[in-house]
N, C-alpha and C positions, 0 to 999 in steps of 0.2 A: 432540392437545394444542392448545387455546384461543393465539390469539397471545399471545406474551411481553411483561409490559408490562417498560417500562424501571423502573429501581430509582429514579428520582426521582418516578416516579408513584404506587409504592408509599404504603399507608394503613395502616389499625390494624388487623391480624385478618383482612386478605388473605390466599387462598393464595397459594404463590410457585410454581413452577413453568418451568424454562428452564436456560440454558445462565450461566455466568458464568466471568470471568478468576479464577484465585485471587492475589490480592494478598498477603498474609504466613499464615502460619500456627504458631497459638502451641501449644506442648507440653499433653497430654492431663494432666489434673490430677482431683482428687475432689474429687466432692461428695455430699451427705445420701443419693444413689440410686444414686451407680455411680462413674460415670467420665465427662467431661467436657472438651472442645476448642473453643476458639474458630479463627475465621480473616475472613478478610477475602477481599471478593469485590467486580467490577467491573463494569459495563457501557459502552457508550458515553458513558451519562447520569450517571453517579457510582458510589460506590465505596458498604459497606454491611458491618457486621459481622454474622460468622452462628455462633450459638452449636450446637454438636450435644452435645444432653445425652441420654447413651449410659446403658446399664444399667448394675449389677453384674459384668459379665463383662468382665475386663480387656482376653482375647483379642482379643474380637470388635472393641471401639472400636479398639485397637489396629491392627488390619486394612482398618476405615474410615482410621483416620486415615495410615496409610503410602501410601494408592493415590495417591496426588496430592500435589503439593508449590506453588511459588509457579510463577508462568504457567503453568499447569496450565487446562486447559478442565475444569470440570464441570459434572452436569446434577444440578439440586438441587429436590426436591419438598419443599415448607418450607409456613410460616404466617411473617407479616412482623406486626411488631408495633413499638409505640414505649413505649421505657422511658426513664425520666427524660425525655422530648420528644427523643430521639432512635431513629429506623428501626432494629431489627436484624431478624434472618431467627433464628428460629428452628427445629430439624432435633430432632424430638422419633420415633424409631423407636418402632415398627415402620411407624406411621402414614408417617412422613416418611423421606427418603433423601437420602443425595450418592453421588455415581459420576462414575469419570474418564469425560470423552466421549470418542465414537471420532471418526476423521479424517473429515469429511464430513457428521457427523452436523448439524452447524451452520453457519452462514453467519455470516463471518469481520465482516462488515460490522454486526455485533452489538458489537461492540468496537470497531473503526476506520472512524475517519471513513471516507463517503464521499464523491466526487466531489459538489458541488452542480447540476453540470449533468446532464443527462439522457442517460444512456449511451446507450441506442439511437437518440436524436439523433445524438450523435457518432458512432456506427457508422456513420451514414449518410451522413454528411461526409466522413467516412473511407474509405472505399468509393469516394466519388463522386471522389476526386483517385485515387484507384487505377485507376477508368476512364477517366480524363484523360490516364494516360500512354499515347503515341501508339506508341513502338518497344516492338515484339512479345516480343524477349530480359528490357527491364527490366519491362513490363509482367507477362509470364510470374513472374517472377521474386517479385513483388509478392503476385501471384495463389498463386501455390506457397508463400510462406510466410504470410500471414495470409488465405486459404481454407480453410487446416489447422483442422478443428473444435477440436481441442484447443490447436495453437499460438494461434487467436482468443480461446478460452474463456479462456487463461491470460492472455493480452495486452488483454483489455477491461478485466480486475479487475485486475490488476497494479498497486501502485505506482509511482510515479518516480523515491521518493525512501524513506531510513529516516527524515529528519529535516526536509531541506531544504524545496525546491521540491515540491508536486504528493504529497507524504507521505499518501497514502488511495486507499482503493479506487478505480478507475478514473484514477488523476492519470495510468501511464503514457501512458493512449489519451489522454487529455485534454492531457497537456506535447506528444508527437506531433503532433495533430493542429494544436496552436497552434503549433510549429514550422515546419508542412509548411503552413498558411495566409501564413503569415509569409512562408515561400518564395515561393510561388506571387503574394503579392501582389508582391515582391520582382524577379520574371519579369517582370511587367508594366511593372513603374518601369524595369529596367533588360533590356530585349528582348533583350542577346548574351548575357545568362546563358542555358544547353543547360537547358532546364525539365524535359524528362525526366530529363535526371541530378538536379536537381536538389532534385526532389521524389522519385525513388528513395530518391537519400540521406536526407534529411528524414525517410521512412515508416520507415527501417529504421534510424536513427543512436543508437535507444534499444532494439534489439530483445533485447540482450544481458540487460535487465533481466527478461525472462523468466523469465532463469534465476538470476539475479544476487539477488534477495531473495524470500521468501517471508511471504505474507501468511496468520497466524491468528487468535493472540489479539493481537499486537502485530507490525508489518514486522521482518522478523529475515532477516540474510545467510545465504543457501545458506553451503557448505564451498565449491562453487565459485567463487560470489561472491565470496566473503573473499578467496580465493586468486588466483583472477584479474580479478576487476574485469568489469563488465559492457563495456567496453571491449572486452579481450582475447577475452572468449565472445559478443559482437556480431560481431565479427569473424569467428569461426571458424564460427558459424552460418551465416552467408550466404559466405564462401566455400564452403561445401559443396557450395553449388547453383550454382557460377556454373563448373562444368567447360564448356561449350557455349558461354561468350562469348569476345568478343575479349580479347586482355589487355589492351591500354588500356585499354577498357572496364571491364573486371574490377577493374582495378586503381586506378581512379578512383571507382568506387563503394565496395570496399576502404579507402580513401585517406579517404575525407568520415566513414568510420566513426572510422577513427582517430583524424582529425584534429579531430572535433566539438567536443574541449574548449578549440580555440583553442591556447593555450602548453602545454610542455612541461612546465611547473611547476604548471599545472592538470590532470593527468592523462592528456596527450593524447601518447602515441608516437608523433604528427607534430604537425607545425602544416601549417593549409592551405596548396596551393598551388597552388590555381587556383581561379577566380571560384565556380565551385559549390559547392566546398569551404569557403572562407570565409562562401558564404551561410548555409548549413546551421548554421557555428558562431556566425555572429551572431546567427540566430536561436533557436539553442539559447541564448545566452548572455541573448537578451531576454527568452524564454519562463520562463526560472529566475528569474533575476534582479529583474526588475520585478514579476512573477505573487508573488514572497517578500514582495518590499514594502505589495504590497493587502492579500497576508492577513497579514502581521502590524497593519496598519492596522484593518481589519476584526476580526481577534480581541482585541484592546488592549479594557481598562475603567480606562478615566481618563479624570477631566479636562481633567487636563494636555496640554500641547500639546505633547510630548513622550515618548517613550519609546525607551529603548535594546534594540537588537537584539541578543542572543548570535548567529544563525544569520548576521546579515550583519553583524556587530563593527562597528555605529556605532549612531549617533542617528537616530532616523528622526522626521520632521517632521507632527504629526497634523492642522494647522489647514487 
């Protein structure tokens, strides 16, 4: 298959060919030849109606049209066309097709944003404050969970957020890494912060989000997620591996997990309480919070100098 183009580049009498979200789909109806369904499809670049005009045989449409419903992935071999000066896709069998995708078969970042910075950059950033921690127990520790091919492969692409902060492909590694910088510059201004704890904490205080959302056609909560909070399954992940440390130890790295969200009223089953612990959550609280206000700055179309936030309930200042 030729690359996919995206659906705003689409033209008159192009084939179509790729993967799409399904956004609604309306009841099978007749017309002059058979039987007939519309529905509506997505991609990163815009949204796009697609007519499938079925035979005479009631069964058969009927059978296209049950396998798939709305957020649905499908792969659709079509011809794109403009009627009345509007794009639809039209699905004319035997020539043409739709069919549910399978898991895998697509790359999710077809539909959601991703990261504007350059992940294998950030790998490598990331990486490199991994090999900066000096004691053997948190280094190890570091190394055992994000050396894991698959716990990496899922922690690069991972989001941050459903809505918030860092919401696309790569935002986990990316909100992480601008945390764990944060720290580290943070060591240097203030030298009696313990910098291996404190960048331990930092690289793992979001690892929970691994498991906590799942990225396909749109970021959607695991059942774990929902249930426990990336919090609570951050937690239990990394104490798994910390049977070999000290408890202090243990329990201070433990502790920054917990505590990252700052108060008790934002999420966090502790608040910090000790110098590293606090760095972590300020810095978590910088890399959300400020990093919300650029892109809402940067995604805004007005002239105004002005627009109001839903995600941070105020006014935000554009001039």
């Amino acid at each position: 298959m030729t690359e996919q183009k995206h659906i705003k580049d689409l033209g008159d009498r192009e084939p179509v060919e790729g993967f799409f979200v399904v956004e609604y789909k309306h009841d099978i109806r007749e017309y002059k030849k058979g039987y007939r369904f519309m529905f509506g499809v997505s991609d990163s670049s815009g949204e796009v109606m697609v007519n499938y005009w079925g035979g005479p045989d009631a069964g058969t449409i009927e059978e296209v049209w049950s396998e798939f419903s709305k957020g649905a992935i499908v792969y659709i071999k079509a011809e794109s066309v403009i009627y009345n000066e509007k794009l639809q896709i039209n699905i004319n069998p035997p020539e043409h097709s739709v069919r549910l995708a399978k898991e895998g078969e697509y790359d999710p970042s077809m539909f959601i944003d991703i990261s504007s910075r350059d992940i294998g950059e950030m790998e490598k950033k990331f990486f490199s404050l991994v090999d900066s921690v000096m004691d053997p127990l948190m280094k190890g520790l570091l190394e055992d969970t994000f050396k894991d091919p698959e716990t990496w492969n899922t922690f690069k692409r991972a989001p941050a957020a459903k809505q918030f902060h860092h919401a696309y492909i790569g935002g986990l590694l990316e909100h992480t890494l601008g945390v764990a910088e944060f720290v580290d510059t943070a060591c240097r201004v203030q030298p009696s912060l313990e910098r291996d704890l404190a960048i331990t904490g930092a690289l793992l205080h979001d690892i929970g989000k691994t498991r906590e959302m799942k990225a396909t056609s749109t970021i959607e909560y695991t059942p774990v997620g929902m249930l426990e909070g990336h919090v609570a399954v951050g937690y239990g992940m990394v104490k798994s591996k910390l049977g070999d440390f000290p408890e202090t130890l243990a329990t201070k790295i433990l502790h920054i997990i917990l505590s990252h969200h700052g108060e008790k009223g934002n999420g966090s089953p502790q608040e910090p309480m000790f110098p590293e612990a606090a760095a972590v959550y300020l810095a978590d609280f910088f890399d959300s919070f400020v990093v919300q206000f650029i892109k809402e700055k940067e995604n805004c179309d007005t002239d105004d100098f002005k627009i109001y936030s839903r995600l941070l309930d105020r006014r935000i200042f554009l001039k």
